[in-house]
Every structure is written in structure tokens, then in C-alpha cells.
C-alpha positions in Angstrom: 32.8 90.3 -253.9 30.9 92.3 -251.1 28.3 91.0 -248.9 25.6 92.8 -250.7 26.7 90.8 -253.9 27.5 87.8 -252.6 23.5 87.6 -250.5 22.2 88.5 -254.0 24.4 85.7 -255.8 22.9 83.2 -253.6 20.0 84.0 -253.4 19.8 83.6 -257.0 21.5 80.1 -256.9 19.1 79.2 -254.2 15.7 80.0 -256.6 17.6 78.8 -259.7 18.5 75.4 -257.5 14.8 75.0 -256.6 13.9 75.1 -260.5 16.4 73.0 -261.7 16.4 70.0 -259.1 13.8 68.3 -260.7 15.7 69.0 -264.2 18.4 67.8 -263.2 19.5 63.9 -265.1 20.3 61.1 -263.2 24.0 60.4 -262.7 25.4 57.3 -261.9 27.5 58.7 -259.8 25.4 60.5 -257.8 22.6 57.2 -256.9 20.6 59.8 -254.0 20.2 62.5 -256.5 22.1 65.4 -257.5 22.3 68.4 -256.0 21.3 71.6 -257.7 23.0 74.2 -255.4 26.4 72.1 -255.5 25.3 72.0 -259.4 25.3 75.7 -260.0 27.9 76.6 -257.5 30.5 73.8 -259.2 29.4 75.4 -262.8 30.1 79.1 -261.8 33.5 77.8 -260.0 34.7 76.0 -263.9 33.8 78.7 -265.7 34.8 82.0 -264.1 38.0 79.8 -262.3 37.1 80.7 -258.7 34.5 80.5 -256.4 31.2 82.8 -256.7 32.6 84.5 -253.2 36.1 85.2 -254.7 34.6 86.8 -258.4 35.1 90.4 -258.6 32.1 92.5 -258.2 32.4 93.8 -261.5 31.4 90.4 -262.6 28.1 89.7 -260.9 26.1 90.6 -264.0 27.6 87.5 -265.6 27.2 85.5 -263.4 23.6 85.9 -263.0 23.6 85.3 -266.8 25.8 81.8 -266.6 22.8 80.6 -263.4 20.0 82.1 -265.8 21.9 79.6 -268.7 22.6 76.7 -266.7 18.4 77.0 -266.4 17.6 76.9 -269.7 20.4 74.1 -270.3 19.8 71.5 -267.7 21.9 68.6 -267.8 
């Protein structure tokens, strides 16, 4: 991904992380909170099989759509 892309990918993590923190369920495993940043960037990573820095261009447009779902899903 280029720098252009990859600024505008997180920058969307980073507002989408500031929504969802307080959605966010406790975990047992996680006793001082989760983290929504680690949250988002852990969900892109599982579903597209690399990290948001690695994804093809081509493929920023989903992944705006899979942070825009992982709002609207919290868990």
C-alpha cells in the first residue's frame, strides 16, 4: 500500500478506535481493558491475511468497509 493510503487507513482506525473503545466487552483476558486500535488492526490482519500496510491498494475501499463493520458490530 502507498503512504497516501496507508495515512488514510489509519487515520480511519484511529477515529473508528476512539468510537469503539467504550463498545468494546470486557475480556477476561484482557483485565486493563482492550484496546480498540490493536482491536481493528488484529481484525483487518484475520480477514484480508496480512497486515493493513501489506494490502494492496486496490483493496483500500474494503477495508474501510470491514472498520466501518467492525463499528456497527462491536464485540
Amino acid at each position: 500500500m502507498n503512504e497516501f493510503n496507508r495515512k488514510k487507513v489509519w487515520k480511519k482506525i484511529q477515529s473508528s478506535g476512539d468510537e469503539l473503545q467504550p463498545l468494546l466487552k470486557p475480556s477476561r483476558y484482557h483485565p486493563n481493558g482492550r484496546n480498540a486500535y490493536a482491536h481493528i488492526a488484529l481484525s483487518i490482519k484475520e480477514k484480508f491475511g496480512q497486515s493493513y500496510k501489506d494490502i494492496s491498494d486496490d483493496k483500500i475501499d474494503e477495508i474501510i468497509l470491514h472498520i466501518e463493520y467492525l463499528l456497527k458490530t462491536p464485540s
